[in-house]
C-alpha positions as CSV (number, residue, x, y, z in Angstrom):
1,X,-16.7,-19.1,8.2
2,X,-13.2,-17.9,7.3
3,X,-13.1,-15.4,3.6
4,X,-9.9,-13.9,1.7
5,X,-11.1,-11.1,0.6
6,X,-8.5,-8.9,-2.2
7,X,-8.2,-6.4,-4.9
8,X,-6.5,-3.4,-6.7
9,X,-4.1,-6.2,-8.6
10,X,-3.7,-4.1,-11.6
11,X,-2.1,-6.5,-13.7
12,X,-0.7,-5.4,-16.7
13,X,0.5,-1.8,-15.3
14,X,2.1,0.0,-17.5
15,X,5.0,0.1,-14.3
16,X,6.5,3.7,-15.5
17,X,9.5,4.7,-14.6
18,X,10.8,1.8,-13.8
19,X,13.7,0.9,-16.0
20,X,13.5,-2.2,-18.3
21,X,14.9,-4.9,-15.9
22,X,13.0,-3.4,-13.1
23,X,9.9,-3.3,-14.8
24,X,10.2,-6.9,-16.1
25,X,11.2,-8.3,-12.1
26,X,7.9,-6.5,-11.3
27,X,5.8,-8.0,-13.7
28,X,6.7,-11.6,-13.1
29,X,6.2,-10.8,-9.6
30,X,2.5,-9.3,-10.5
31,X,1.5,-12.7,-12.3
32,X,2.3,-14.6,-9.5
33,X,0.4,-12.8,-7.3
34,X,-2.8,-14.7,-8.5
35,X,-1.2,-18.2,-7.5
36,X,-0.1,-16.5,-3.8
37,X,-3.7,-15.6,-3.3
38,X,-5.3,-18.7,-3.3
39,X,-2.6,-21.0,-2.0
40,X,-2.7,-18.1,0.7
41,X,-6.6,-18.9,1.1
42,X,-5.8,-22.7,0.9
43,X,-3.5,-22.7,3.5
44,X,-5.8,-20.9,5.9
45,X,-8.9,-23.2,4.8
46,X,-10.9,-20.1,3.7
47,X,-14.2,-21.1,2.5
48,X,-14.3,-18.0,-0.3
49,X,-12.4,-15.6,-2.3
50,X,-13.8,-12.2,-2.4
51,X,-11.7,-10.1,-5.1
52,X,-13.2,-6.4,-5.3
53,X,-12.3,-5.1,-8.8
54,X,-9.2,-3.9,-10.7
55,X,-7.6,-7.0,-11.3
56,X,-6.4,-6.3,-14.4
57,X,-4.9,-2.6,-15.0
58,X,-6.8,-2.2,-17.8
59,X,-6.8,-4.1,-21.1
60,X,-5.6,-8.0,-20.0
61,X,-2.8,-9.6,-21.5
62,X,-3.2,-13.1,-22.6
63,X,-0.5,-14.3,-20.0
64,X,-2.3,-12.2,-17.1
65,X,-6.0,-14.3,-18.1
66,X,-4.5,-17.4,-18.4
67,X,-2.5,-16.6,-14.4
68,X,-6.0,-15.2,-12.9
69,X,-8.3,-18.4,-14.6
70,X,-5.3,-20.6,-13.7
71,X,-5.3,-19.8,-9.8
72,X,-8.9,-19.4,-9.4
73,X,-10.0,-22.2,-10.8
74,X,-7.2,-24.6,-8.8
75,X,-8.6,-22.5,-5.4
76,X,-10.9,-25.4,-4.6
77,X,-13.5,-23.1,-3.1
78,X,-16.2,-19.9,-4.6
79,X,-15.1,-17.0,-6.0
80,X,-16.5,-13.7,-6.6
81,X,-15.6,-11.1,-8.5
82,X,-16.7,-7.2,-8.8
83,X,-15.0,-5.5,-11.9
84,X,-14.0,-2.0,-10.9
85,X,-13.2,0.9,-12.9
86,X,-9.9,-0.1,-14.5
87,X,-10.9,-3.9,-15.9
88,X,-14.9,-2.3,-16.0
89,X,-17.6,-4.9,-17.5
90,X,-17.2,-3.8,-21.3
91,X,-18.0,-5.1,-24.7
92,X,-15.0,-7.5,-25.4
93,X,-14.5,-7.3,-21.6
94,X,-12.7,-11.2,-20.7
95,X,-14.9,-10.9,-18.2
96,X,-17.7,-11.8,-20.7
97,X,-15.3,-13.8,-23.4
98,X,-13.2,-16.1,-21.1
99,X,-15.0,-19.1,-20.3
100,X,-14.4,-19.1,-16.6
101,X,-13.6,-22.0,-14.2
102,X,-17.1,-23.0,-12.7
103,X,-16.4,-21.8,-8.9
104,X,-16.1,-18.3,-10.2
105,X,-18.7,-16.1,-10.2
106,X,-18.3,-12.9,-11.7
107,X,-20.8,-9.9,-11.2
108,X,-20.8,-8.5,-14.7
109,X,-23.8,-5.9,-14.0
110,X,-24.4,-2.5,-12.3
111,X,-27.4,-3.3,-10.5
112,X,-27.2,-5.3,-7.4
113,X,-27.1,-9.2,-7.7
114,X,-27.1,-11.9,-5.2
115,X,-25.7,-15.3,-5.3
116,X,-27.2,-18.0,-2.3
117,X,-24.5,-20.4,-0.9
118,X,-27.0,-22.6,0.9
119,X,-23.8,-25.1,2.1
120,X,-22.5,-21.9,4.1
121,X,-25.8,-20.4,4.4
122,X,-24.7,-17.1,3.7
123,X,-25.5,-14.9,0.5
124,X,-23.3,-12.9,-1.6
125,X,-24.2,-9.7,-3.0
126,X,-22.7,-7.7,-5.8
127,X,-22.4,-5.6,-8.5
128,X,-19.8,-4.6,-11.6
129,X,-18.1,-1.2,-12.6
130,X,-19.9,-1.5,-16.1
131,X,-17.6,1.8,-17.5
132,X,-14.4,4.0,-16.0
133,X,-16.9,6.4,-13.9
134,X,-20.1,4.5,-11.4
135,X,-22.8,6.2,-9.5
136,X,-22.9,4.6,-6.3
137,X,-24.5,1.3,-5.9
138,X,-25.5,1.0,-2.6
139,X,-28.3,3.6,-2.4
140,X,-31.0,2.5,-0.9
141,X,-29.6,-1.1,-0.5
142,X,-30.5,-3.4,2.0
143,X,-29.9,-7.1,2.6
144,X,-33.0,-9.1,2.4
145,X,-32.2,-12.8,2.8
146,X,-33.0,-16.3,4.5
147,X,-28.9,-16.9,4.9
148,X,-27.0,-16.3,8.1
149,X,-24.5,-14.5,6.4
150,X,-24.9,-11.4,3.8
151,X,-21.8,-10.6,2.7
152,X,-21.5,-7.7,0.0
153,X,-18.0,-7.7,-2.6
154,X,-17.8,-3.7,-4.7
155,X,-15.4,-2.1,-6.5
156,X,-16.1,1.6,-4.3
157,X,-14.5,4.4,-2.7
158,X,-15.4,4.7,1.2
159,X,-13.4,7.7,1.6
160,X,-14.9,10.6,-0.5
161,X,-18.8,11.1,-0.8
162,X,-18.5,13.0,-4.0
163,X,-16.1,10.4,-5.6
164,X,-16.9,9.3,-9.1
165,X,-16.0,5.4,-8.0
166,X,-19.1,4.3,-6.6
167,X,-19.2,6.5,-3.3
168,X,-20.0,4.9,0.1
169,X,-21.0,6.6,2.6
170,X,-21.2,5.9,6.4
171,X,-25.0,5.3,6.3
172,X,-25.1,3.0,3.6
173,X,-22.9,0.9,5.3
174,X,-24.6,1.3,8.3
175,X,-27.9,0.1,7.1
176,X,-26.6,-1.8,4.3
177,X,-28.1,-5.6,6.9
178,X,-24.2,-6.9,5.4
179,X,-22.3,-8.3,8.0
180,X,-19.3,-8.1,6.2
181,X,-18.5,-5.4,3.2
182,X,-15.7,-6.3,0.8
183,X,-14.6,-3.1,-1.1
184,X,-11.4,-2.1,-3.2
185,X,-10.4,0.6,-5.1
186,X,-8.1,1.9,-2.2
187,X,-4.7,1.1,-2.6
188,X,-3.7,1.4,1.3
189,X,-5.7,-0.9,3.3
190,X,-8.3,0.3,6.1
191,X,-11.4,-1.1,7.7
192,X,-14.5,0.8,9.6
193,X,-17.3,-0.8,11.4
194,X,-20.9,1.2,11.4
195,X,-23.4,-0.7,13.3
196,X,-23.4,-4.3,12.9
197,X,-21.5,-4.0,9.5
198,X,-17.5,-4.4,9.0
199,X,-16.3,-3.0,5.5
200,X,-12.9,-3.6,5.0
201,X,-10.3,-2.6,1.5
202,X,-7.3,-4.5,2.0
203,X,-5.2,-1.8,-0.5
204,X,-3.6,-3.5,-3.2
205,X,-1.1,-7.1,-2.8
206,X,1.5,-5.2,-4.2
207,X,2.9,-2.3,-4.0
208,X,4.5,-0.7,-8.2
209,X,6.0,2.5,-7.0
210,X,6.7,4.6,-4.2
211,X,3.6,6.2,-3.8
212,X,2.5,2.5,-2.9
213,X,4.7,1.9,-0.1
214,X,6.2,-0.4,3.2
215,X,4.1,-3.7,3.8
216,X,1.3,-5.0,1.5
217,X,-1.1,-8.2,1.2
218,X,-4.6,-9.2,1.7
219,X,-7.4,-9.9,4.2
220,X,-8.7,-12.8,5.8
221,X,-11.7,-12.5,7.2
222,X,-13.5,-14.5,9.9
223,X,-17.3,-14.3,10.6
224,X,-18.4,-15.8,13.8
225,X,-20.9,-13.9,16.3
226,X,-19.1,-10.7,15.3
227,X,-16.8,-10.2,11.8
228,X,-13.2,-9.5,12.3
229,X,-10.2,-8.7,9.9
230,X,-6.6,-10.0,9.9
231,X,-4.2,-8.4,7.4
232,X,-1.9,-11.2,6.1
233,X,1.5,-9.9,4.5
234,X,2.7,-11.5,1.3
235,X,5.6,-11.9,0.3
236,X,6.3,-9.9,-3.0
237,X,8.9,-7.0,-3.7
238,X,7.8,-3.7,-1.9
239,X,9.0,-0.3,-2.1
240,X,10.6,1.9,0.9
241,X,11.0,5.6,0.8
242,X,13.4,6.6,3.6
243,X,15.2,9.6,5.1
244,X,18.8,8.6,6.1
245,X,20.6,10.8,8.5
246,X,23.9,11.0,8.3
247,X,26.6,12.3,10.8
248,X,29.8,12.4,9.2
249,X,29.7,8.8,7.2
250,X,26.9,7.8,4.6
251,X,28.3,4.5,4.5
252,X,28.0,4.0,8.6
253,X,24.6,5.5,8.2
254,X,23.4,3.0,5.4
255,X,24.7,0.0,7.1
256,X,22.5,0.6,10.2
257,X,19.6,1.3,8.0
258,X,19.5,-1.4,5.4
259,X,18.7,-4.6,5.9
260,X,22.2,-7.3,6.9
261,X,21.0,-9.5,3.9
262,X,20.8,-8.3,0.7
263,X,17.2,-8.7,-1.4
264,X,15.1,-7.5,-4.3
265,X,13.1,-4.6,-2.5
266,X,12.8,-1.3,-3.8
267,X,14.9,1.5,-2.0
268,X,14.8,5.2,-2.2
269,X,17.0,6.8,1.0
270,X,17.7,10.4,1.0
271,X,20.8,11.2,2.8
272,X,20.6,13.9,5.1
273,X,22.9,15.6,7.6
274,X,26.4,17.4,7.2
275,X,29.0,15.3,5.7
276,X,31.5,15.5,2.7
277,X,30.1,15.0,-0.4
278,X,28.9,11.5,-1.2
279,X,30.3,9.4,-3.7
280,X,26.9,8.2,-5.3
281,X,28.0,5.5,-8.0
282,X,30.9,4.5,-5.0
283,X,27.7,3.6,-2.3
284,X,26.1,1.6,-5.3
285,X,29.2,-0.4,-5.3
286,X,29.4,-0.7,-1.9
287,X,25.8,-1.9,-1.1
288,X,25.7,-4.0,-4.6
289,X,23.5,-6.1,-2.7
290,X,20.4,-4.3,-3.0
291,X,20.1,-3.8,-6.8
292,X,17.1,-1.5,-6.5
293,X,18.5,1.1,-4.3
294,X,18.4,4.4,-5.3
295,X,20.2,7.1,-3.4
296,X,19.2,10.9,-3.3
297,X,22.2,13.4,-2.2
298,X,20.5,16.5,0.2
299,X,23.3,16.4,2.8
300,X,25.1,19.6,3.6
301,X,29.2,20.7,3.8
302,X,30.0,20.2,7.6
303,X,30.1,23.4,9.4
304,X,32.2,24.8,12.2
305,X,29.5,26.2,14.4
306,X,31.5,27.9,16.8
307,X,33.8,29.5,14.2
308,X,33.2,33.1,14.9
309,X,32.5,32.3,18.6
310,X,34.1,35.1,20.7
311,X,34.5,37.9,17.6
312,X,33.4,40.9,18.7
313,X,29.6,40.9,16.4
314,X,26.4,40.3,17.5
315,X,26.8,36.8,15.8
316,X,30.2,36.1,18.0
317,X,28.7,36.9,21.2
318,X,25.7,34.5,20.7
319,X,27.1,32.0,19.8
320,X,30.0,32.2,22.1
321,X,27.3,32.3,24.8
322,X,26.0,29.1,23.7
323,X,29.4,27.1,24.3
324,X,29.6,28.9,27.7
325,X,26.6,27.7,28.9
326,X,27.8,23.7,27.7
327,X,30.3,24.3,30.6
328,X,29.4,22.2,33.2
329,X,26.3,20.4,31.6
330,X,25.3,16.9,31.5
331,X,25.2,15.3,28.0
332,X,21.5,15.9,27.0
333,X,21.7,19.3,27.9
334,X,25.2,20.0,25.6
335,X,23.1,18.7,22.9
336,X,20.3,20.6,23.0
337,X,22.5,23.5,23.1
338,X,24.6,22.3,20.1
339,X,21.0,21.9,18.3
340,X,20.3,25.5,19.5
341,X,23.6,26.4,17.4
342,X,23.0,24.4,14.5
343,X,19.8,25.5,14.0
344,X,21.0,29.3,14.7
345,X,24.1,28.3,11.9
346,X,21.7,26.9,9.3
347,X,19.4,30.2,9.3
348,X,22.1,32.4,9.1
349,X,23.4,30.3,6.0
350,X,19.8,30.5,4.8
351,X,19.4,26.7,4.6
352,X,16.2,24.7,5.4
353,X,15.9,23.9,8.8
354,X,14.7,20.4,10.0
355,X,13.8,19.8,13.5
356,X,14.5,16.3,15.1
């Protein structure tokens, strides 16, 4: 039996900071996210959809409801749904005014229910966020069912045992009898097995800042003798925070970093080195191609290093010292001398000091 299993979605996110074109790219982006995610579990003939909580950021637009019943209902398999603590199980809630398409099944309570699948003979179990804080669920749990398969779908936080977002902790997993534990709330995806029980969050599909970084999608999950997880990218804009180097050109160090073809991602690259002051609005010109770049200036005035190199100081000597003993070196050797006086130069400027 094959699941996708997904979360943290948080449509309708406010997307600060972002400036107005930015923030609208992003949003379009978000509501398609709903139509990737099943075609995604079409196209790998998943037999479920597993969506652990925060699909909505918090109060849903009507043109996020109308994406999320849209997809679902066309997914042409079950769905389940655990609200977490941003679209929480609430008085005037959608969650309990949308009529929703008939495969989806939405756990709209704090305690524990189950849902039997007798055509996969397995057994879902679940439960809702039912306000912005939850005690954990999954004390004294345990799977009690005819099914092969008991598969559990929260909205929980595996990571802290005195978090106030349904806690997990390593023995409730352990002797929660799940075979597979679908979780979100964690927006970088990570996976632990504890006795006979996977539990996986798959972070969110899509990244909305730079604190949500590099690579994001879902998880497909296939349950045989033993439960394993694949991470399946999608393809929506993500967010890169780099350190760029620089040796001289900013422009030569750029070219080598970025991507050849130009895209919609999300760049922020700090330029770093010695070189002559950048020209910032002159680089956005020149790499016009990547309209979200941002660039960040921390690069340094080139230095002579051996300026003083033979005066007749304490600093002179040294550093004279250092290009004697170049003389007659092989390459790596010159320069990890030339780092030794680099370093030495950069301490006796009173800069910060960054080792390779």
């Amino acid at each position: 039996m094959k699941l996708l299993h997904s979360a943290d979605w948080h449509l309708d996110s406010p997307l600060q900071g972002h400036s107005e074109t930015s923030a609208a790219q992003l949003r379009a982006a978000m509501l398609r996210l709903p139509y990737q995610i099943t075609e995604a579990a079409r196209a790998h003939r998943c037999h479920l959809i597993l969506l652990s909580g925060d699909l909505f950021d918090g109060p849903a637009s009507p043109e996020s409801i109308r994406a999320v019943k849209d997809a679902l209902g066309s997914a042409g398999m079950p769905v389940f749904i655990a609200p977490g603590n941003h679209d929480f199980v609430r008085p005037g809630s959608p969650w309990l005014t949308e009529v929703w398409p008939e495969n989806v099944h939405i756990f709209t309570g704090a305690e524990i229910e189950s849902v039997a699948l007798p055509e996969l003979n397995c057994r879902i179990y679940g439960a809702a966020f039912t306000g912005a804080y939850m005690d954990s669920q999954l004390a004294s749990f345990r799977a009690q069912q005819e099914e092969r398969w008991a598969i559990g779908v929260f909205h929980g936080d595996p990571t802290q045992s005195t978090s106030p977002y349904n806690p997990i902790t390593a023995e409730q997993i352990r002797s929660s009898g799940l075979q597979y534990l679908a979780l979100g709330h964690i927006h970088k995806g990570g996976q632990l097995r504890l006795g006979s029980t996977l539990c996986g969050w798959p972070g969110c599909p899509m990244g909305r800042g730079f604190d949500e970084t590099e690579e994001k999608g879902v998880y497909l999950v296939t349950l045989e003798d033993t439960c394993a997880l694949e991470f399946l990218s999608l393809d929506t804009p993500r967010f890169y925070d780099w350190e760029c180097p620089t040796d001289g050109s900013p422009e030569t160090a750029l070219e080598a970093m970025l991507p050849a073809l130009g895209n919609d991602h999300h760049y922020r690259i700090t330029l770093t080195g010695e070189c002559e002051a950048p020209d910032p609005a002159a680089l956005q010109r020149q790499f016009a191609r990547f309209p979200n770049l941002q660039l960040r200036d921390q690069t340094l005035p080139p230095v002579d290093l051996w300026a003083n190199a033979g005066e007749d100081t304490l600093e002179g000597i040294y550093f004279a010292l250092l290009r004697q003993a170049m003389e007659g070196q092989d390459e790596d050797a010159c320069r990890k001398i030339t780092l030794a006086a680099r370093i030495s130069r950069q301490l006796l400027l009173g800069q910060e000091v960054k080792l390779p």
